[in-house]
N, C-alpha and C positions, 0 to 999 in steps of 0.2 A: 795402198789401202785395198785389201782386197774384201771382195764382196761373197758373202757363200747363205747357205739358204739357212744355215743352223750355227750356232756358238758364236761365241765372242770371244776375242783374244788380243791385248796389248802390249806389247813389249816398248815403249819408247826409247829408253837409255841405253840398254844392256849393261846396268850397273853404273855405268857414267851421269856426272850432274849437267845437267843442257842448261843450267840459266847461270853461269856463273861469267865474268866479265870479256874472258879469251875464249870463248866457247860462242856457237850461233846460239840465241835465243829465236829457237822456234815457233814463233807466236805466228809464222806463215804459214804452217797449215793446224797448230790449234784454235788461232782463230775461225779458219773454215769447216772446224770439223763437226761441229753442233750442225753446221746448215749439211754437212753428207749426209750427219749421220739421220737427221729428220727428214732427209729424204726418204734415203734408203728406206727406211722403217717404217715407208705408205706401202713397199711392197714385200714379196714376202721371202727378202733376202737380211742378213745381218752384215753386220761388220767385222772385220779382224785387221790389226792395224799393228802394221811394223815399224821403225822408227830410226832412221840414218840422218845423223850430222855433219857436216863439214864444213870445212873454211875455205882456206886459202890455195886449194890444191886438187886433184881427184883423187882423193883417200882410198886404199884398197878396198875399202868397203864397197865404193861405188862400183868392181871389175866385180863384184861378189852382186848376184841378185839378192833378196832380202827371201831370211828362211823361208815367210809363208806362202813364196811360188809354187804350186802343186796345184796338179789338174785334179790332183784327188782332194783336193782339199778347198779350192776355189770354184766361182764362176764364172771372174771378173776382176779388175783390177784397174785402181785411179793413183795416177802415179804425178804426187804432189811435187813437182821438183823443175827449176831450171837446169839441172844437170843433167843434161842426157844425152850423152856422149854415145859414137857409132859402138861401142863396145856393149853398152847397156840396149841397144835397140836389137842388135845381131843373136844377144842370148835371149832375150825377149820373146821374139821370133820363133824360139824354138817352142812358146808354148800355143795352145790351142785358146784357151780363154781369153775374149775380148780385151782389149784395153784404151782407156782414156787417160793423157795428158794434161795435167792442170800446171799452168806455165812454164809447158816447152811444147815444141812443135817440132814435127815430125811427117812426110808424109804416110809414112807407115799405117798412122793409128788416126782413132779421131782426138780433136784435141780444143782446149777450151784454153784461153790465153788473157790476159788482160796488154796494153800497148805501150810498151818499155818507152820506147822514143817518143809518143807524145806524154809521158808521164813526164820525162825530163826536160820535152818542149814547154808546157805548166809552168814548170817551176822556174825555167830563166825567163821564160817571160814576164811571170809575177816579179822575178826583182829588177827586172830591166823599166816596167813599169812605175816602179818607187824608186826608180835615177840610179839602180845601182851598174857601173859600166867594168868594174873589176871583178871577179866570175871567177872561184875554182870551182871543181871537179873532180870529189872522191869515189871511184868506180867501182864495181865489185871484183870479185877474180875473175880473170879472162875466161875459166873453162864453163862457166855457164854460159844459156844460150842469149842472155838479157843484158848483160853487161855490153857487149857487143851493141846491141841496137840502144842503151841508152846511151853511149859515146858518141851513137849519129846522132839520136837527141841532141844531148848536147851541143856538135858540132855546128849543127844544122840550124838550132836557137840559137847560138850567138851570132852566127853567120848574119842569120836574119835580121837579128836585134843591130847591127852592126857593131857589133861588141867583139876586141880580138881576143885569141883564146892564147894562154903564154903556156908552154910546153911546161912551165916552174909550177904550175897551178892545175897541173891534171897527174890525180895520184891514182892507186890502186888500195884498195885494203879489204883485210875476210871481211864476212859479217858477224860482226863480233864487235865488240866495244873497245877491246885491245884493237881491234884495227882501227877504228875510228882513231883513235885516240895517238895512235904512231903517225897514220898519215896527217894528221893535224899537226905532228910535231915537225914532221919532214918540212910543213909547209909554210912553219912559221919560221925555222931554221934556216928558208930561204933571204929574210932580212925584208922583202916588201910581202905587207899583207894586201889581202886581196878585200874586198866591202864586205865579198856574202860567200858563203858556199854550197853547191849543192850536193847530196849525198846520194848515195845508188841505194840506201836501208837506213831505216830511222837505229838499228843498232850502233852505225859507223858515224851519225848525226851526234848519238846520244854519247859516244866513246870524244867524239872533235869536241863536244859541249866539257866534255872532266875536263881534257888535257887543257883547253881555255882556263878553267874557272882555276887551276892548279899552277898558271901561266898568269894572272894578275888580267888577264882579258874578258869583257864581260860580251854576251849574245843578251841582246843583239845592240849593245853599245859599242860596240867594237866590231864586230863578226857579226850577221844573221847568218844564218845556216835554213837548210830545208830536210828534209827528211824523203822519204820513199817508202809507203807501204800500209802509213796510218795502223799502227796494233797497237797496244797497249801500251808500249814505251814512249808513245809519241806523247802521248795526254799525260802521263806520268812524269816526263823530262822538267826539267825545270832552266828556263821556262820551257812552257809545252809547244810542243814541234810544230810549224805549220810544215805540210808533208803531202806531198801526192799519196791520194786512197786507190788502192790496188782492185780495190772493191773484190775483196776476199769473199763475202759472204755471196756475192752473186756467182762467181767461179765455183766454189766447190757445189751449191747446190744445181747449177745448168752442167756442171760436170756429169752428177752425181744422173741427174735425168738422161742425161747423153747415154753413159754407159747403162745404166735401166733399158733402155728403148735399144740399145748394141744387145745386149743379152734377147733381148725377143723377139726381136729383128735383126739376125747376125747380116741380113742382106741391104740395109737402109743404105743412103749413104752417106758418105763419109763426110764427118763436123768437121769447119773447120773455123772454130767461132772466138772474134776476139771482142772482150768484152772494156770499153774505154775508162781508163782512169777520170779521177776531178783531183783538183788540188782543194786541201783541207788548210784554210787560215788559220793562225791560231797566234802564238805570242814571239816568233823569235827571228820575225825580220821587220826591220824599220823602215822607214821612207829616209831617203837623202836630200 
């Protein structure tokens, strides 16, 4: 997102549909984007906003900065993404206008985060708490910087909970509903199911939730599942996701002030500020 004193400019897709079932539904930074942009817009800068999706992989897009990096054309720039890989910080670097991180971290830059591993520590504990002692774990792609530390999450919650963790019950899938819904099948193809699952994005919850109800298994009579991230699709799922809240709206608008006060104080220093998740109840884990 970059931030400039004049015009406005959107490109999200480049012609591509972002909400369809093998695709990520980006509700992680449209949900935050009303709280930037109400920020932004106390001072006397606008918005221009670029739009890159991916799954499973580092898509050439990602080796590619987004068109609207230009020192002639910015003053600033909030870069909503766990993906930031040394490739994207190295060309980065090459420009002169400030930058803010909204969930990855970097020392390079300042950077505003919410806390992957107690988000996934929340959710086994909520089902360890309702008796449940069978535990999988559908993760994101490894090349983000979050899936990483929710696998200590994880690791580290069941450790705790004294709950073992079965190598058969710890998957990977994009965020996307096709992954959800593959890795649900990989996991039920194993022959024992597991009480509950947790998911690293309520898209990979809401994908494990079809391939169930398409499979003759009901959530949460069979399966409860959790989610990661509370948008849209969590309250929409049927039933509705209880889910770790990323607390979206507080990130992009303490982002959004960070980079304000970088721009007029290029000499402050440097954020480094992680903002704590909560887990969000709701309908689709039971007690045992």
């Amino acid at each position: 997102i970059g931030v400039v004193r004049n015009g406005v400019d959107i490109d999200r897709t480049n012609g591509k549909e972002i909400y369809t079932f093998d695709v990520l539904p980006d509700t992680y930074l449209s949900d935050m984007l009303d709280y930037i942009v109400s920020e932004i817009r106390t001072s006397e800068y606008t918005v221009l906003l670029d739009w890159v999706c991916w799954l499973d992989e580092v898509p050439d897009s990602m080796w590619r900065l987004p068109r609207i990096l230009d020192e002639n054309r910015i003053d600033g720039l909030l870069w909503a993404s766990g993906c930031m890989i040394p490739q994207t910080i190295e060309k980065l670097m090459r420009f002169k206008f400030p930058v803010v991180l909204i969930g990855g971290r970097t020392s390079e830059y300042d950077w505003v985060d919410t806390n992957p591993e107690n988000g996934i520590t929340l959710a086994v504990d909520h089902l360890a708490k309702r008796g449940h002692r069978e535990i999988a774990f559908i993760n994101g792609p490894g090349f983000t910087q979050t899936s990483p530390r929710k696998l200590t999450g994880f690791l580290g919650a069941m450790q705790k909970n004294a709950l073992a963790v079965k190598d058969e019950w710890l998957e990977t899938a994009s965020f996307s509903g096709q992954g959800g819904y593959d890795a649900m099948r990989r996991i039920i193809a194993k022959g024992v199911l597991p009480t509950a699952v947790v998911t690293a994005q309520d898209a990979i919850a809401v994908g494990a939730l079809r391939y169930m109800y398409e499979n003759g298994l009901s959530c949460p009579g069979d399966l409860s599942i959790i989610g990661y991230e509370d948008g849209l699709l969590a309250e929409y799922a049927y039933p509705p996701l209880t889910t770790v809240c990323s607390r979206k709206s507080e990130l992009g608008r303490t982002a959004a002030r960070v980079l304000l006060n970088r721009m007029e104080n290029p000499n402050a220093n440097r954020v480094r500020m992680i903002i704590e998740p909560y887990l969000v109840e709701r309908a689709s884990v039971r007690n045992l």
